[in-house]
VEXZAVO-43837 format. One record per residue: residue number from 1; x, y, z of N, C-alpha, C in turn. Coordinates in steps of 0.1 Angstrom, whole numbers. Example, Ala and Ser with C-alpha at 12.3 -4.5 7.8 and 13.67 -1.06 7.14 Angstrom:
VEXZAVO-43837
R   i   npx   npy   npz  capx  capy  capz   cpx   cpy   cpz
R   1   132   -57    78   123   -45    78   132   -33    78
R   2   128   -22    71   137   -11    71   129     0    79
//
This chain:
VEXZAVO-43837
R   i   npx   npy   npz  capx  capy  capz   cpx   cpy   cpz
R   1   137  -196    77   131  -206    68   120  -200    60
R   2   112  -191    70   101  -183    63   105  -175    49
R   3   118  -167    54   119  -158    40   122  -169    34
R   4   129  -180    32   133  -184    18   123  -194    14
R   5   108  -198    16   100  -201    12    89  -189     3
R   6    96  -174    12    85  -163     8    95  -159    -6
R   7   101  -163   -10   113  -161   -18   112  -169   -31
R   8   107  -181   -25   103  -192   -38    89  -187   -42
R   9    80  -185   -33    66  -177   -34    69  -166   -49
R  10    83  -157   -44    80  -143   -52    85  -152   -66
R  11    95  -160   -68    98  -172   -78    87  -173   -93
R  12    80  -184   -80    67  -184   -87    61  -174   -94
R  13    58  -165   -85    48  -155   -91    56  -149  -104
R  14    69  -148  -106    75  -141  -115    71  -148  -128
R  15    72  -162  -125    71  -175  -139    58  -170  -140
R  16    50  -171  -129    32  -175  -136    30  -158  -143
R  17    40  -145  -140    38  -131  -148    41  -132  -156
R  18    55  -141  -162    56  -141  -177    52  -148  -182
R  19    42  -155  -177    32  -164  -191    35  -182  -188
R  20    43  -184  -179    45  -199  -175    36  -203  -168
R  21    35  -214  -169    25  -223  -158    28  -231  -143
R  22    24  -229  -135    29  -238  -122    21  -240  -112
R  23    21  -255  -115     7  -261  -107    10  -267   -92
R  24    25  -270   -91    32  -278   -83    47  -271   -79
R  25    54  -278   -71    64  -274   -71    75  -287   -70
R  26    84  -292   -81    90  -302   -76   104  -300   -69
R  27   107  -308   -56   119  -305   -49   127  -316   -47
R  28   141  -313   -48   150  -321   -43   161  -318   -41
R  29   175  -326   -30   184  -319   -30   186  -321    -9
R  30   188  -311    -4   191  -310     9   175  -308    18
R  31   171  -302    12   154  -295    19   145  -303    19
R  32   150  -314    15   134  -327    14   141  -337    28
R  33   150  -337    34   150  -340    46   142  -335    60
R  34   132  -323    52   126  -317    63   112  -321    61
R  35   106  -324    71    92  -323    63    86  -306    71
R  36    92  -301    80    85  -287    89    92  -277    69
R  37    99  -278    63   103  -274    51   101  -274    40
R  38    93  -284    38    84  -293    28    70  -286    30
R  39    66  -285    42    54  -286    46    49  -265    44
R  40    59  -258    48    63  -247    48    61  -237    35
R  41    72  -246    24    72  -242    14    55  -244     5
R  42    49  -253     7    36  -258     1    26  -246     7
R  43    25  -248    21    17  -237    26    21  -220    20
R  44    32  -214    23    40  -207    19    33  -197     6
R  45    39  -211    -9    33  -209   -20    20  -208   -25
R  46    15  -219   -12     0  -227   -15    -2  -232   -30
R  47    11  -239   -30    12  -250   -41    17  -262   -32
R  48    14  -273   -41    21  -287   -34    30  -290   -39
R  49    40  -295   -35    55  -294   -32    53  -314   -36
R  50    62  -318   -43    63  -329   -50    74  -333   -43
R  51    81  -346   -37    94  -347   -31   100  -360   -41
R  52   108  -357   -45   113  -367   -61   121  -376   -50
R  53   124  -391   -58   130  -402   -51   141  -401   -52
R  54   146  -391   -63   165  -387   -62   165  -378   -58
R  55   173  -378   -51   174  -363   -42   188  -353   -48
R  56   197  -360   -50   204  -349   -60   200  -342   -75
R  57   197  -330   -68   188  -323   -83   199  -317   -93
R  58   215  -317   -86   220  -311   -99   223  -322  -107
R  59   227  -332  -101   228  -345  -113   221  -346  -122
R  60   208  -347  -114   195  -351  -128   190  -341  -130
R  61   187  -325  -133   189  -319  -141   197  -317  -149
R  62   213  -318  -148   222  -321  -160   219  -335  -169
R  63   214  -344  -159   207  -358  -174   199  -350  -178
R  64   188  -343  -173   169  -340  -180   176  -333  -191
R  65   186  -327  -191   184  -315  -202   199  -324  -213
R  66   204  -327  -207   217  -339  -216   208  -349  -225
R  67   197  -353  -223   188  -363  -223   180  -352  -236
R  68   175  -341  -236   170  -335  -247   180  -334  -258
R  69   191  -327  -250   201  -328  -260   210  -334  -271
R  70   206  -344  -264   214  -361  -274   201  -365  -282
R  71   191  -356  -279   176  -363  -285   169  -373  -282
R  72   170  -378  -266   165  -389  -264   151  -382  -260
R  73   148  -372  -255   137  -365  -252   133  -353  -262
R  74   119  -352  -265   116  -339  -274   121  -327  -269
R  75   114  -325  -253   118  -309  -247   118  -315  -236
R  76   123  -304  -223   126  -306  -210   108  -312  -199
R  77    96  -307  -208    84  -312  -203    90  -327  -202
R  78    93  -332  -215    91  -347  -214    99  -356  -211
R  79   112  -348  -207   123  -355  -200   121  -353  -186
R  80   113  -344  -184   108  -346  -166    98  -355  -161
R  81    90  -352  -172    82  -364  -169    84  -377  -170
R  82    95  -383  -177    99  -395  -178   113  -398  -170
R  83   119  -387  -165   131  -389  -155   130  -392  -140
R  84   116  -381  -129   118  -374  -122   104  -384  -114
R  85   109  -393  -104   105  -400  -100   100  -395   -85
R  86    83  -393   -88    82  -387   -71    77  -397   -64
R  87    80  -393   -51    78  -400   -40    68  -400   -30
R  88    67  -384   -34    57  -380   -21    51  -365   -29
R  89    37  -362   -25    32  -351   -25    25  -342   -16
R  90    29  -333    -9    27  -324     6    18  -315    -2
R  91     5  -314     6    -1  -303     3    -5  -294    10
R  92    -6  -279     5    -7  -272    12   -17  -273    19
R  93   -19  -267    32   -31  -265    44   -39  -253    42
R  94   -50  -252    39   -59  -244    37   -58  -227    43
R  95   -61  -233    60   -57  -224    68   -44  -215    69
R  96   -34  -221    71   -23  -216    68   -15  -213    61
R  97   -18  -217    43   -17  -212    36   -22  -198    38
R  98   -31  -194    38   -43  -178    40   -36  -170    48
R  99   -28  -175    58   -27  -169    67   -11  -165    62
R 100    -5  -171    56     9  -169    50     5  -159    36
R 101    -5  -164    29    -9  -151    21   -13  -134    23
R 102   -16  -136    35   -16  -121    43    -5  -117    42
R 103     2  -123    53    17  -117    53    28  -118    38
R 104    27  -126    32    32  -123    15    25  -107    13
R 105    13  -108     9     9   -95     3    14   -81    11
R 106    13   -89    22    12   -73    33    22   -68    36
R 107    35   -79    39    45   -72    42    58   -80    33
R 108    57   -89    25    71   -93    18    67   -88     9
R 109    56   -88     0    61   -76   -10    63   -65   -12
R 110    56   -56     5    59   -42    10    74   -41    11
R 111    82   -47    18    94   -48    20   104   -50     7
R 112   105   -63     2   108   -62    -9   109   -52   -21
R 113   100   -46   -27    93   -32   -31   104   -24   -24
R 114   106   -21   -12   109    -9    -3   125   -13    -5
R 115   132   -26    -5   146   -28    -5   153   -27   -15
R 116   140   -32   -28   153   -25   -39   157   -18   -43
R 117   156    -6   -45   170     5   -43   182     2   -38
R 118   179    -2   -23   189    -5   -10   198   -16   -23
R 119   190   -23   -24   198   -38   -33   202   -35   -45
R 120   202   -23   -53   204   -19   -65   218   -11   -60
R 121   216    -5   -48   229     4   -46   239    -6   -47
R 122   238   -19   -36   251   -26   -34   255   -35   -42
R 123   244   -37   -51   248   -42   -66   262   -35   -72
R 124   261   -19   -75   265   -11   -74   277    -7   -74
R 125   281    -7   -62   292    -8   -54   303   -19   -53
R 126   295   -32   -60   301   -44   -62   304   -48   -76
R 127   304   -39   -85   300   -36   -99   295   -46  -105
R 128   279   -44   -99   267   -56  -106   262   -44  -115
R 129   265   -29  -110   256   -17  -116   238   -18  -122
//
């Protein structure tokens, strides 16, 4: 569960390097049945994790962005904000956030760093090249 929290972590950081903003994280879908997951991901990121009242995210992302597209919304900011009805907001823990930021810096991005090659080969070989 850890990696794929330190996974949404590297996520993030990619958006906030090319110039996006992210103050929160909103979720839904299968993983908001957990709150040890919920709770994980917030500390993890050390962002807070939003839990929307629909839980199926591929439906209503296909409305948010159907909904720009028919022009009932300007852009996807304002079809989220007028779609995407939260329920709940988990926030990250101070402490354990810090302590998940250690291990992020120290060893998921060491690793990560160290695996891509490994992951470029079997791309590779599977003709992702």
């Amino acid at each position: 569960m850890e990696a794929v929290c330190f996974g949404t972590r590297a996520c993030v950081d990619g958006l906030v390097s090319a110039g996006h903003e992210c103050s929160e994280i909103i979720i839904a879908g299968g993983a908001t049945r957990s709150p040890v997951w919920l709770q994980m991901h917030a500390d993890v990121t050390g962002k807070p994790v939003v839990l929307c009242e629909n839980a199926d995210a591929p439906l209503l992302g296909c409305a948010i962005l159907a909904s720009v597209g028919a022009g009932i919304h300007h852009n996807v900011e304002d079809a989220v904000e007028s779609m995407v009805r939260r329920l709940r907001r988990i926030e990250p823990r101070g402490d354990v956030a810090a302590e998940y930021e250690k291990i992020y810096e120290n060893v998921y991005v060491k690793l990560s760093q160290m695996a891509r090659p490994v992951m470029h080969a079997i791309a590779g070989l599977r003709g992702g090249g």
